[in-house]
RODO-2510 file (C-alpha; in nm, 4 decimals, decimal comma):
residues 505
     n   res          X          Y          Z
     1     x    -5,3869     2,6186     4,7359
     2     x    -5,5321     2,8293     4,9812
     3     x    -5,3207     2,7097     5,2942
     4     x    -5,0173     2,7741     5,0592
     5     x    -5,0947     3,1132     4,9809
     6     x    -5,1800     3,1831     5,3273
     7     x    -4,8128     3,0447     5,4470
     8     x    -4,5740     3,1359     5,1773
     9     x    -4,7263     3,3881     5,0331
    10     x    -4,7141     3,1943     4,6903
    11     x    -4,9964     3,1219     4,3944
    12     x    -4,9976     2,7798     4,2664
    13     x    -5,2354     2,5962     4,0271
    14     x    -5,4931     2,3474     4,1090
    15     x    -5,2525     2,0621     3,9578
    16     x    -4,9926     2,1674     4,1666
    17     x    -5,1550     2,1038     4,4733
    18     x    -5,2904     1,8081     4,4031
    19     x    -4,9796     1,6353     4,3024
    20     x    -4,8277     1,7668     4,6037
    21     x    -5,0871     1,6273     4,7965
    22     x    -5,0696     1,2857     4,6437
    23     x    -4,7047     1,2860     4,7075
    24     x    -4,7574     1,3858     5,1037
    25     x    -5,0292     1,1363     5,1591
    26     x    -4,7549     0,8659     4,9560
    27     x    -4,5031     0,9478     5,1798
    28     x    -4,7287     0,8834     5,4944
    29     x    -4,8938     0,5816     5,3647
    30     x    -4,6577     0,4633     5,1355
    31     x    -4,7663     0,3717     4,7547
    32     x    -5,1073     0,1109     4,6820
    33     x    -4,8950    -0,1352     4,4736
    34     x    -4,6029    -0,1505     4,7837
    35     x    -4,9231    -0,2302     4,9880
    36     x    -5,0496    -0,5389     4,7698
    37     x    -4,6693    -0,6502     4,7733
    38     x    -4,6961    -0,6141     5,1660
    39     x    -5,0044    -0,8347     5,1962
    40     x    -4,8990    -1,1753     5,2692
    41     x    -4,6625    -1,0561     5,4974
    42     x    -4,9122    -0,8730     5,6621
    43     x    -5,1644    -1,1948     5,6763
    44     x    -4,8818    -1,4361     5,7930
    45     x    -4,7860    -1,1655     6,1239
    46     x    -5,1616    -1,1459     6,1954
    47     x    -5,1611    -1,5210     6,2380
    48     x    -4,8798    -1,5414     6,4283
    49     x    -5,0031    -1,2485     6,6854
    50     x    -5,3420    -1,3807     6,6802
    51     x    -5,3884    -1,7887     6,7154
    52     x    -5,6928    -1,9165     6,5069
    53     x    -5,7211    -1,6557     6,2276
    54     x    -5,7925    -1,7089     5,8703
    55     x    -5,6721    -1,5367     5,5834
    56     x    -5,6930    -1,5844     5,2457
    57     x    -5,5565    -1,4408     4,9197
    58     x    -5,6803    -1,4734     4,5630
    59     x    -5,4679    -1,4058     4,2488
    60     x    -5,4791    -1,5122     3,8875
    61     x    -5,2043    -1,7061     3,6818
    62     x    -4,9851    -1,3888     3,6651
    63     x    -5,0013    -1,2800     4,0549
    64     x    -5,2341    -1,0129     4,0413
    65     x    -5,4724    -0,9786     4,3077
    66     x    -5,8415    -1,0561     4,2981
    67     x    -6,0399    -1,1597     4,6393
    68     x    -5,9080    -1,1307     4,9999
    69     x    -6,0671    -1,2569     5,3274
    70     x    -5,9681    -1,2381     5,6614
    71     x    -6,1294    -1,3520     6,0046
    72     x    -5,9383    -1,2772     6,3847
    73     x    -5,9280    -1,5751     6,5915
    74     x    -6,0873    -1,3919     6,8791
    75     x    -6,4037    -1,3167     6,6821
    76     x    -6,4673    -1,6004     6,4993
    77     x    -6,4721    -1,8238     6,8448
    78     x    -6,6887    -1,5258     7,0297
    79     x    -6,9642    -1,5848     6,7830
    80     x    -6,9407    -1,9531     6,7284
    81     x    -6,9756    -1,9841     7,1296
    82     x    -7,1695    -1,7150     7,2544
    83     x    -7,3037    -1,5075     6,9864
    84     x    -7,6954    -1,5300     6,8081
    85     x    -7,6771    -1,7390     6,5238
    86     x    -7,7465    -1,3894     6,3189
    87     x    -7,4827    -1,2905     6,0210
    88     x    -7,5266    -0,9253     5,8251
    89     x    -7,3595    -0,9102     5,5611
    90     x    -7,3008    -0,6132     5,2949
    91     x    -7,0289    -0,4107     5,0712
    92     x    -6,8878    -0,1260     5,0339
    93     x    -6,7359     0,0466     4,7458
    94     x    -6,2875     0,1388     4,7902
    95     x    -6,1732     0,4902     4,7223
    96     x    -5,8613     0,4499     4,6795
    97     x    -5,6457     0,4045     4,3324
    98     x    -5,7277     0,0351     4,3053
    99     x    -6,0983     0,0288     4,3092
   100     x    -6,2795    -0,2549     4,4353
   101     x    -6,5564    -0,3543     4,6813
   102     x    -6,5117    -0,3786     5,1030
   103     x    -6,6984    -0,7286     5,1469
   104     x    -6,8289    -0,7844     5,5412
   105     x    -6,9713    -0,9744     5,7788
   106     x    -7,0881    -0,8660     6,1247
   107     x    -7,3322    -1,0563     6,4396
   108     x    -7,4611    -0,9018     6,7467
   109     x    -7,3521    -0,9155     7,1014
   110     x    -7,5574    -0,9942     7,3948
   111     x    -7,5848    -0,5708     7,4630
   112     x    -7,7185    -0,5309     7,0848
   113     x    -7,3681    -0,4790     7,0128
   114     x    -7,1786    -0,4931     6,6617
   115     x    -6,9019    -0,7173     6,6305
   116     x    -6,7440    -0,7612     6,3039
   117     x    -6,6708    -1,1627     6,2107
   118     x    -6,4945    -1,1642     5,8393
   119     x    -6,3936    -0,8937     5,6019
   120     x    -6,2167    -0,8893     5,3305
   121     x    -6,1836    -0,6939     4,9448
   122     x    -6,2996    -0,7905     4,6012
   123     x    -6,2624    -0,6532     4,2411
   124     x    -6,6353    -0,6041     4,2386
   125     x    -6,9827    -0,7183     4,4285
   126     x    -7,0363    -1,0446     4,1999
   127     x    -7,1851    -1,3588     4,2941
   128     x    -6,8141    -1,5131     4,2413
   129     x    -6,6812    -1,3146     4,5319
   130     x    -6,9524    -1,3376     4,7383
   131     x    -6,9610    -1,7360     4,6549
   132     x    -6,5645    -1,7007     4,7477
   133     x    -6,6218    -1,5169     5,0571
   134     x    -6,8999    -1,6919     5,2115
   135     x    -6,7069    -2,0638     5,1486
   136     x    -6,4506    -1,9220     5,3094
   137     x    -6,6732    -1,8084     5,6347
   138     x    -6,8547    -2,1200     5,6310
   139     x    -6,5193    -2,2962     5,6821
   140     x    -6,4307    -2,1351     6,0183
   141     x    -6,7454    -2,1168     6,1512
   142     x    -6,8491    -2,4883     6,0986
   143     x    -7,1923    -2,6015     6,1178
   144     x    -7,4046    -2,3171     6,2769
   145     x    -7,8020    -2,4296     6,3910
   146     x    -8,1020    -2,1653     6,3144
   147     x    -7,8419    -1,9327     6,0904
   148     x    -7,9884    -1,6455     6,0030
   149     x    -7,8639    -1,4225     5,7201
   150     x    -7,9778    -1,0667     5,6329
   151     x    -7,8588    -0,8365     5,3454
   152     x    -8,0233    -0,6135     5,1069
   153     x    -8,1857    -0,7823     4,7952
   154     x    -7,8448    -0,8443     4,5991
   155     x    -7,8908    -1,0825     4,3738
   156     x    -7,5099    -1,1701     4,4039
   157     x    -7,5780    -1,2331     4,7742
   158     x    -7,8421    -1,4375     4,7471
   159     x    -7,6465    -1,6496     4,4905
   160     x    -7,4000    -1,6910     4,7070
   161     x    -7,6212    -1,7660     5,0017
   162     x    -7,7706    -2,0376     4,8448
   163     x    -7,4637    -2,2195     4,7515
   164     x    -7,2708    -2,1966     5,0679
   165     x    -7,5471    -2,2287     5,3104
   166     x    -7,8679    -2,3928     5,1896
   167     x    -7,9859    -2,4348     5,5702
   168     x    -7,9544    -2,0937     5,6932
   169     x    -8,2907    -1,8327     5,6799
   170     x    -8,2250    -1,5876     5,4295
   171     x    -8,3839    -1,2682     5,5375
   172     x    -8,4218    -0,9382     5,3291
   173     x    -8,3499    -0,5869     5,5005
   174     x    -8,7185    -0,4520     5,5507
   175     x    -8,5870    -0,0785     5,4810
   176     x    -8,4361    -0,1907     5,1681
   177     x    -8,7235    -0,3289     5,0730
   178     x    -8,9549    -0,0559     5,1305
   179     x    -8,7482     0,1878     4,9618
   180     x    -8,7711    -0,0584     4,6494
   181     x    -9,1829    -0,0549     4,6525
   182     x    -9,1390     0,3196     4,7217
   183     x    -8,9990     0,3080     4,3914
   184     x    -9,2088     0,1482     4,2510
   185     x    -9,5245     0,2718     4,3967
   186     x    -9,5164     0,5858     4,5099
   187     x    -9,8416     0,5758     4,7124
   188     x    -9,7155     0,3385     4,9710
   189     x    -9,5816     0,5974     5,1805
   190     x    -9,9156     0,6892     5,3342
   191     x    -9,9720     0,3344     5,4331
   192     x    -9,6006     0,2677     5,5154
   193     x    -9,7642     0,1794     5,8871
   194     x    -9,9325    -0,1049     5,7090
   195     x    -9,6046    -0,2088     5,5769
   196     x    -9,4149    -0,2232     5,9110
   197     x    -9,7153    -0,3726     6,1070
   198     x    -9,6518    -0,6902     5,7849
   199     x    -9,3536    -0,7085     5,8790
   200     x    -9,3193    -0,6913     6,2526
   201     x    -9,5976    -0,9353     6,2813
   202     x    -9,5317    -1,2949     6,4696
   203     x    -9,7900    -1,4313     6,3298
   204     x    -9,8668    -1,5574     5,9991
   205     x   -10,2384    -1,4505     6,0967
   206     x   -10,1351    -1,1284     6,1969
   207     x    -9,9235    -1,0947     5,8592
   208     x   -10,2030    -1,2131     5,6406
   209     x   -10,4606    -0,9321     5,8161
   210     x   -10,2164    -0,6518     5,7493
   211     x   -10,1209    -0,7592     5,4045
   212     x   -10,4962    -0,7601     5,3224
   213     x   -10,5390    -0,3906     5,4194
   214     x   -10,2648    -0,3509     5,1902
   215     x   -10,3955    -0,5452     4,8986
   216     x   -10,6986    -0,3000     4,9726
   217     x   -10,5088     0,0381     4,9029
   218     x   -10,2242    -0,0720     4,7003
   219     x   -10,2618    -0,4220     4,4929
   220     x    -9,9614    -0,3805     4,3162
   221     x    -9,7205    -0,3513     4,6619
   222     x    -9,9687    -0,6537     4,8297
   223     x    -9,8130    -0,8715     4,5892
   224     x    -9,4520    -0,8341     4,6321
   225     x    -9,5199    -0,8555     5,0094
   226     x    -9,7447    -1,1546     5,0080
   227     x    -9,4771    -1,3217     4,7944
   228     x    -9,1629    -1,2919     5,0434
   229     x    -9,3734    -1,3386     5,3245
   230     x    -9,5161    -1,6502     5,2665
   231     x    -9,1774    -1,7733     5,2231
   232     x    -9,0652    -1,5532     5,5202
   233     x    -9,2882    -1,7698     5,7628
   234     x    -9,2949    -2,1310     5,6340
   235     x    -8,8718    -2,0624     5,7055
   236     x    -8,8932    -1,8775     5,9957
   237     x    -9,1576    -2,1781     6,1575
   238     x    -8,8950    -2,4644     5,9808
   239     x    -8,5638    -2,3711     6,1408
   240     x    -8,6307    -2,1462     6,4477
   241     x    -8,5692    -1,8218     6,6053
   242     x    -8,4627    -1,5053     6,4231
   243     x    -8,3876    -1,2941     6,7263
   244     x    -8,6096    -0,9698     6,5727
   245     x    -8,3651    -0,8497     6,3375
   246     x    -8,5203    -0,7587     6,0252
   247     x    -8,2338    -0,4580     5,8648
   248     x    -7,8852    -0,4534     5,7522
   249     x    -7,8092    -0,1448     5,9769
   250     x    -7,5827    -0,3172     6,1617
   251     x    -7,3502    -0,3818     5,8837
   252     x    -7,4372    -0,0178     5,7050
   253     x    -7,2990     0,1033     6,0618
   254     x    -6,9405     0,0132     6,0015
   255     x    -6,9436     0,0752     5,6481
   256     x    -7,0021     0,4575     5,7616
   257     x    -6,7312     0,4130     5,9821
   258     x    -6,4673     0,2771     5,7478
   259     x    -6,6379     0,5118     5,4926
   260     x    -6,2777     0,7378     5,5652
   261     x    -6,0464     0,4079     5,5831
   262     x    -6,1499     0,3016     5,2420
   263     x    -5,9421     0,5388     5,0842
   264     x    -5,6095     0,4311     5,2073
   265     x    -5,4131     0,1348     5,0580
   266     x    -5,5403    -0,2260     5,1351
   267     x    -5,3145    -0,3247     5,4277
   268     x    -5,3792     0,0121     5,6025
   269     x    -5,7432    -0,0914     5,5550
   270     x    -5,7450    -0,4173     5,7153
   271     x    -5,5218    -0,3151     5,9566
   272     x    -5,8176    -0,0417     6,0949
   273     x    -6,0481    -0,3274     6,1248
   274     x    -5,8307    -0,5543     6,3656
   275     x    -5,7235    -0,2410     6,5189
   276     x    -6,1063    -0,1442     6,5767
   277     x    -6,1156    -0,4521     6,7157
   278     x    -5,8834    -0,4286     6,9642
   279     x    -6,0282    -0,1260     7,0767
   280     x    -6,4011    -0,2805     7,1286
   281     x    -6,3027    -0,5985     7,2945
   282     x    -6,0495    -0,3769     7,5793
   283     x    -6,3404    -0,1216     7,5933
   284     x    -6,6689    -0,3683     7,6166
   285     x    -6,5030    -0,6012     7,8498
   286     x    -6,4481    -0,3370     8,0685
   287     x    -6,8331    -0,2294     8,0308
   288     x    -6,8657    -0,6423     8,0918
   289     x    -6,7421    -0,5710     8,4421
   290     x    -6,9480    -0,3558     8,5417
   291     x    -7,2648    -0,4881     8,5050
   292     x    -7,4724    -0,6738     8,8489
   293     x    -7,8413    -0,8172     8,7064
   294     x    -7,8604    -1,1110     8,5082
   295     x    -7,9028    -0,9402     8,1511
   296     x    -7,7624    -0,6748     7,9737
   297     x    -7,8518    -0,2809     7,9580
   298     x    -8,0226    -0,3567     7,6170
   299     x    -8,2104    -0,6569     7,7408
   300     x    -8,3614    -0,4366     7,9987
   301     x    -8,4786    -0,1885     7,8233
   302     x    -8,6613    -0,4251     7,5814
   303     x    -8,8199    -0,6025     7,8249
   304     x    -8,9758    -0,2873     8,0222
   305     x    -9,1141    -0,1901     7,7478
   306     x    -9,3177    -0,4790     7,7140
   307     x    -9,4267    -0,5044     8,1323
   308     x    -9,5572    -0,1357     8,0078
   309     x    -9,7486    -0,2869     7,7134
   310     x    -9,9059    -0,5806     7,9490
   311     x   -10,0023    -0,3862     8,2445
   312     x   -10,4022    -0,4323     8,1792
   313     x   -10,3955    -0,7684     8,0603
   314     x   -10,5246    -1,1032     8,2362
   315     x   -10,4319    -1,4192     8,3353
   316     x   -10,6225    -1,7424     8,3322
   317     x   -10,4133    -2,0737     8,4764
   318     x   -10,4706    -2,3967     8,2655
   319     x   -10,2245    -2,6162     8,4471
   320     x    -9,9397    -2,5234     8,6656
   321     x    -9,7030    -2,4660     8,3791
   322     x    -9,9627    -2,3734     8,0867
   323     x   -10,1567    -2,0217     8,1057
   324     x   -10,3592    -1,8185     7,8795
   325     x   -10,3104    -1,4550     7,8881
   326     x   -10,5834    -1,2480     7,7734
   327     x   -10,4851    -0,9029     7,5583
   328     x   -10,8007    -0,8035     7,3917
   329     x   -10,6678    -0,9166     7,0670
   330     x   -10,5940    -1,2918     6,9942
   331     x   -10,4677    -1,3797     7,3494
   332     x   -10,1424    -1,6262     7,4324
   333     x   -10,0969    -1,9464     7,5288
   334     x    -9,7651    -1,9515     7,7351
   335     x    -9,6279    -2,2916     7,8010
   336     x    -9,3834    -2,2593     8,0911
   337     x    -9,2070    -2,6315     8,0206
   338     x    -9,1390    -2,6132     7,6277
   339     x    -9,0541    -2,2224     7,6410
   340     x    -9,2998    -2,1464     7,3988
   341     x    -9,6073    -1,8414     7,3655
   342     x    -9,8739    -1,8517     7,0310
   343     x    -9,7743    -1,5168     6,9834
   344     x    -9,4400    -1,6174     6,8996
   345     x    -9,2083    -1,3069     7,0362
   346     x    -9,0554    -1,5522     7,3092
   347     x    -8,9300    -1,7934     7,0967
   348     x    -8,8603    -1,5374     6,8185
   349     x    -8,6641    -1,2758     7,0120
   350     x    -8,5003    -1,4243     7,2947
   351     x    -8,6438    -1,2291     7,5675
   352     x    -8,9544    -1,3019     7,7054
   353     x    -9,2794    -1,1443     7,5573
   354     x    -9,5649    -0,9621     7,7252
   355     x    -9,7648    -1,2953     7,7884
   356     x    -9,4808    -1,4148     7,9803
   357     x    -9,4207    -1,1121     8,1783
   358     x    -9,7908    -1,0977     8,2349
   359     x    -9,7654    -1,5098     8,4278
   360     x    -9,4011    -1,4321     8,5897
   361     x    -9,5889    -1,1230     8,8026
   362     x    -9,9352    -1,4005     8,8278
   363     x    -9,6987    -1,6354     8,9870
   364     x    -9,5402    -1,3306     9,2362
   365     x    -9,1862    -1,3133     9,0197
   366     x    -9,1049    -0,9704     8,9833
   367     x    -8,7817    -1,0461     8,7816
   368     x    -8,9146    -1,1940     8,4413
   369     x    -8,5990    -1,1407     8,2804
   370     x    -8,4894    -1,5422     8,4354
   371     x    -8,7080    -1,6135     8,0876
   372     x    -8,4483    -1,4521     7,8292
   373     x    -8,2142    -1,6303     7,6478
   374     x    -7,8454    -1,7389     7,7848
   375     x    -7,7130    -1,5089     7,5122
   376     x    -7,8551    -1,2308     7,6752
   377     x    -7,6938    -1,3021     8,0171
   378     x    -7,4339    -1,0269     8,1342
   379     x    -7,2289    -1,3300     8,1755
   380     x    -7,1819    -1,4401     7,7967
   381     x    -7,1464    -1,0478     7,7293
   382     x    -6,8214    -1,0849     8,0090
   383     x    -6,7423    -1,4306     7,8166
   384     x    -6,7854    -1,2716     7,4648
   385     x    -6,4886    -1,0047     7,5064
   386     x    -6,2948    -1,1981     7,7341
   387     x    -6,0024    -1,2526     7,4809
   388     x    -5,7445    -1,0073     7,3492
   389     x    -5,6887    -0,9226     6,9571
   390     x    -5,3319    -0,8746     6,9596
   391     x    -5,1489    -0,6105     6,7802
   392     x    -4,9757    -0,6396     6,4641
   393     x    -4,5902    -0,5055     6,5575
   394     x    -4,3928    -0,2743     6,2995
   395     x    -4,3164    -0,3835     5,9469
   396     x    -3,9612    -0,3861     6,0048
   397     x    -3,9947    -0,6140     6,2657
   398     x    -4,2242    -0,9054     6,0797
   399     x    -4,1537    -1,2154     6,0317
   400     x    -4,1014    -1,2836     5,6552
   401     x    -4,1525    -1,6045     5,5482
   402     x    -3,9300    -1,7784     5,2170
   403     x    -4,2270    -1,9215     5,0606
   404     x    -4,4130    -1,5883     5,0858
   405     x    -4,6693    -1,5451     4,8316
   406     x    -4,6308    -1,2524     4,5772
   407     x    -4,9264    -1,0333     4,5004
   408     x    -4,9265    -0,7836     4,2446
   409     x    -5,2108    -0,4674     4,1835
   410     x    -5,4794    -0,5998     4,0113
   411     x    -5,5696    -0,4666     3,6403
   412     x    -5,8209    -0,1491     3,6602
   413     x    -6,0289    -0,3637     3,3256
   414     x    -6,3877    -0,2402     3,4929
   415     x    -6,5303    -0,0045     3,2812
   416     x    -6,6522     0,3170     3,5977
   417     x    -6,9839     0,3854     3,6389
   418     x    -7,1276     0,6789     3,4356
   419     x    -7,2210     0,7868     3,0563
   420     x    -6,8977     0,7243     2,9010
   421     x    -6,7247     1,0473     2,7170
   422     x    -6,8234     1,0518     2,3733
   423     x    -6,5627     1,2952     2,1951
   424     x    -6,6659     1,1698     1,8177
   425     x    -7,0334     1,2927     1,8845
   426     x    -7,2171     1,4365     1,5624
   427     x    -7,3301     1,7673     1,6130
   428     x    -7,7125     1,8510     1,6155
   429     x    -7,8795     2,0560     1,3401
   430     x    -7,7555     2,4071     1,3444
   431     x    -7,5080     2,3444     1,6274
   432     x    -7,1476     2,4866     1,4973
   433     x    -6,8838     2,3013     1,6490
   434     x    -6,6239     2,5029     1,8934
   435     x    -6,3088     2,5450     1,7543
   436     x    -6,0700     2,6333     2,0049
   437     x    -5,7267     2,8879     2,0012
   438     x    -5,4334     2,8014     2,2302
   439     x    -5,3328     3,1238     2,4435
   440     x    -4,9312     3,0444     2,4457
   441     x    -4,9407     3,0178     2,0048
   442     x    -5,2217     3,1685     1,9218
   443     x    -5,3418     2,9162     1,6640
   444     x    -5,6418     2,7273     1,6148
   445     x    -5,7209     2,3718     1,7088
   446     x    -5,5406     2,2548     2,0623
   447     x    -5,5682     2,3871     2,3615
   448     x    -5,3031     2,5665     2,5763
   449     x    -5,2731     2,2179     2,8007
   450     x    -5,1758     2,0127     2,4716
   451     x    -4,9330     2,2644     2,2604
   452     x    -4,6454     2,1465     2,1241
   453     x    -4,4743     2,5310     2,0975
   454     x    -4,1540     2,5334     2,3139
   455     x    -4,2755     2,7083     2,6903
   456     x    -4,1108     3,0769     2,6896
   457     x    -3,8662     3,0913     2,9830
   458     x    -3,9565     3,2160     3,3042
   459     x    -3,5941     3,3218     3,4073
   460     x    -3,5277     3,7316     3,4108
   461     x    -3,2005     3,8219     3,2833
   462     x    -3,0586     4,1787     3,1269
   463     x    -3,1257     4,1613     2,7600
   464     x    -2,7407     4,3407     2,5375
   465     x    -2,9110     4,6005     2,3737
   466     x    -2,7702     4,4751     2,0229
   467     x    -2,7169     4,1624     1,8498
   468     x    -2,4918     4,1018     1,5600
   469     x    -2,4611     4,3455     1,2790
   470     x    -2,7065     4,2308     0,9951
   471     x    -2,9873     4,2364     1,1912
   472     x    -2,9782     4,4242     1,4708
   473     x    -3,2309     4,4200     1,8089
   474     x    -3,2669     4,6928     2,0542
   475     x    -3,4317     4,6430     2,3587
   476     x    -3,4982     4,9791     2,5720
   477     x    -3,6048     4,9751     2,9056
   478     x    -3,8729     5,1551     3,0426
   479     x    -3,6011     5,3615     3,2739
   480     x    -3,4522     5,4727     2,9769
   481     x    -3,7874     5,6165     2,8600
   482     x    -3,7814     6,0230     2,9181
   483     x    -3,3952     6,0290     2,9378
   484     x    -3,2134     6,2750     2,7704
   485     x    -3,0531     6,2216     2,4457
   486     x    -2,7210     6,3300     2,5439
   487     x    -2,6818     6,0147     2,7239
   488     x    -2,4202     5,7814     2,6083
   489     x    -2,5629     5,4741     2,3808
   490     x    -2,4353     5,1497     2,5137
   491     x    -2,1880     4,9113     2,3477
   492     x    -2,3045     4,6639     2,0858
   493     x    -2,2492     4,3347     2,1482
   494     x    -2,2430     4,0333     1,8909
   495     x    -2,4192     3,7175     1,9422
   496     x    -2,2257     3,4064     1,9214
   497     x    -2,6213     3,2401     1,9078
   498     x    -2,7399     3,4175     1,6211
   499     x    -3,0575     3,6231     1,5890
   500     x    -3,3164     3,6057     1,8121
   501     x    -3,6670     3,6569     1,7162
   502     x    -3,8805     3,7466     2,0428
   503     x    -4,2194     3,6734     1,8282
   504     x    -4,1314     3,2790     1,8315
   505     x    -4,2547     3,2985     2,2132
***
């Protein structure tokens, strides 16, 4: 309205510009349902251009669309080979016309990187989809060892986790679940240290110590904690490393990046995720390049801050292979030959711990980062991004298949969020109901927006001064106001209309 105004010089309503809006943004992105029509198409050119990708479409018995998942080639293969065995999944609510929920699944790079596996869109964040979505990445990924999972404490996720893979850790996002117990007790957020010292800890010893201070202060928080983390550890000791990651930020990360995307019609939204794809593989393989040590930036960093953390500890040899490392708490036993250290960070992170750094400088190696993980190498960061995602060429130039699958918009049936409107609501005591008068008829009961009176026309045209001869209608002009009399009257003129009755506007 105000850009309008500014240009043209011309005052239009709120309505008005929206509609125009709606018709601009049309014309640029074309119209929602002409998108779910364009969706198979879309799918079938994205396998062509990229080898190995799944897609996926859902409809009922009459066409209409319900689930969608898609996976590039490229990414799928990057985390099957070189990737940690870590998935993050979580949703994201659509803006568009057709609301529904963004469903995605990300892993992590050798640099700490986000990479996004499978995404796809669902009617709404039920176990069903998520059940749909997951069997779906389950079947291109194959059989994964140590799989960890982390999302926030959906109960649709973990439905869905438990169906599709009943070997994988299932790990809750600790900031999710502190805001919960902040909700539910309040006083936790002056021993919120305790909290994150639970569930940082290694150690099932550790864990138990801090979640007894906690049972201390707050017995009602102690409980909830105790409970997951009992079944954090006997998992975490059953099927192996977790690499450290304990949030869903990851995953949050490009949700607040698509948060603008989400608004635009479906295939304009997956199209921005293989498109962001594209842009991180050309732009981290060229980071790839560059790098000289053994390890990654990331890796680095994390591991200097734990040479920091050991410098006053001690060494004592047991064997040539087995040392104790003494750190004026409960000490580590590092066992060179099976990889392993009591305190559990080695074999828990990937990189090595303090204990380890502490017997690589006993036995005069000043590199300790020989003792990280392969997928922490700068060479399966190189390896990870060595493929291209290809891009998708202009829709007049696709490939369209005879046995193409038709998709219609799916039915809006979800009732949205909110206190529905209640326009039947009886009155309180002594409350007089509004009764409201139109401003075009003047009568009582509608509104000016729903009046049925014909709209008075907006065209200017000279008025005859006279009409007919039984009922006459002079119309004077405010120039002939303060004229002199002696001024001829003008000519009557007969209406072939009839009268007209200027009080009927």
């Amino acid at each position: 309205m105000t850009d309008i105004n500014a240009r043209f010089k011309i005052n239009i309503s709120y309505s008005q510009a929206w509609r125009a809006k709606c018709y601009a943004l049309e014309l640029l992105r074309g119209s929602p349902e002409a998108s779910f029509a364009q969706l198979p198409a879309y799918c079938h050119n994205l396998k062509l251009k990229n080898p190995g990708s799944v897609t996926h479409i859902k409809t009922d018995k009459d066409g209409r669309f319900k689930l969608l998942f898609i996976a590039i080639g490229a990414a799928i293969r990057s985390f099957v080979s070189f990737l940690r065995p870590v998935i993050i999944v979580d949703a994201a609510h659509l803006k568009g016309r057709y609301l529904g929920t963004n469903l995605l699944a990300v892993g992590m790079d050798a640099n700490n990187g986000i990479l996004p596996i499978a995404y796809g869109v669902g009617k709404s964040e039920t176990s069903d989809s998520w059940t749909w979505f997951m069997g779906h990445l389950r079947d291109c990924m194959g059989t994964v060892s140590n799989l960890t999972i982390i999302s926030d404490r959906a109960n649709s996720i973990d439905m869905a986790i438990r169906r599709c893979f009943r070997d994988a850790f299932y790990g809750l996002c600790a900031v999710h679940l502190y805001r919960n117990l902040r909700s539910r007790s309040p006083g936790i957020k002056h021993h919120q240290w305790t909290y994150w010292k639970a569930v940082k800890a290694y150690r099932e010893v550790d864990f138990n110590r801090h979640i007894n201070r906690l049972r201390h202060v707050m017995p009602e928080s102690a409980q909830t904690l105790e409970a997951i983390g009992f079944e954090r550890w006997s998992r975490v000791h059953t099927l192996g490393a977790r690499y450290g990651f304990m949030t869903s930020n990851s995953a949050e990360s490009i949700n607040s990046l698509s948060r603008h995307s989400r608004k635009l019609p479906i295939t304009m939204l997956m199209e921005f995720f293989r498109a962001s794809l594209q842009e991180w593989y050309y732009r981290k393989i060229n980071v790839a390049e560059s790098l000289e040590r053994r390890v990654t930036p990331w890796t680095e960093k994390k591991i200097a801050k734990r040479v920091v953390k050991s410098t006053s500890w001690r060494v004592e040899p047991c064997s040539n292979t087995l040392f104790e490392v003494i750190d004026h708490n409960l000490n580590g036993l590092v066992d060179l030959d099976a990889k392993t250290c009591t305190c559990g960070k080695w074999q828990t992170s990937g990189f090595p711990c303090g204990h380890v750094i502490k017997v690589a400088l006993h036995l005069n190696q000043d590199d300790s980062s020989v003792y990280a993980m392969e997928c922490y190498t700068s060479e399966t960061y190189r390896q990870t991004y060595a493929e291209i995602v290809y891009p998708i060429p202009h829709p007049s130039e696709w490939e369209i298949p005879d046995d193409l699958q038709t998709v219609l918009p799916p039915v809006m049936d979800r009732r949205l969020p909110g206190h529905p409107k209640n326009h039947d609501r009886i009155p309180s005591k002594g409350e007089e109901k509004k009764n409201p008068t139109c401003s075009r008829c003047k009568e009582r009961g509608h509104t000016r927006m729903t009046c049925g009176a014909p709209k008075p026309s907006q065209t200017s045209f000279p008025l005859p001064t006279e009409y007919g001869s039984s009922s006459k209608l002079k119309v004077h002009s405010a120039a002939s106001k303060g004229k002199s009399r002696s001024q001829p009257k003008s000519k009557s003129h007969s209406s072939p209309f009839g009268t007209i009755n200027l009080s009927d506007f």
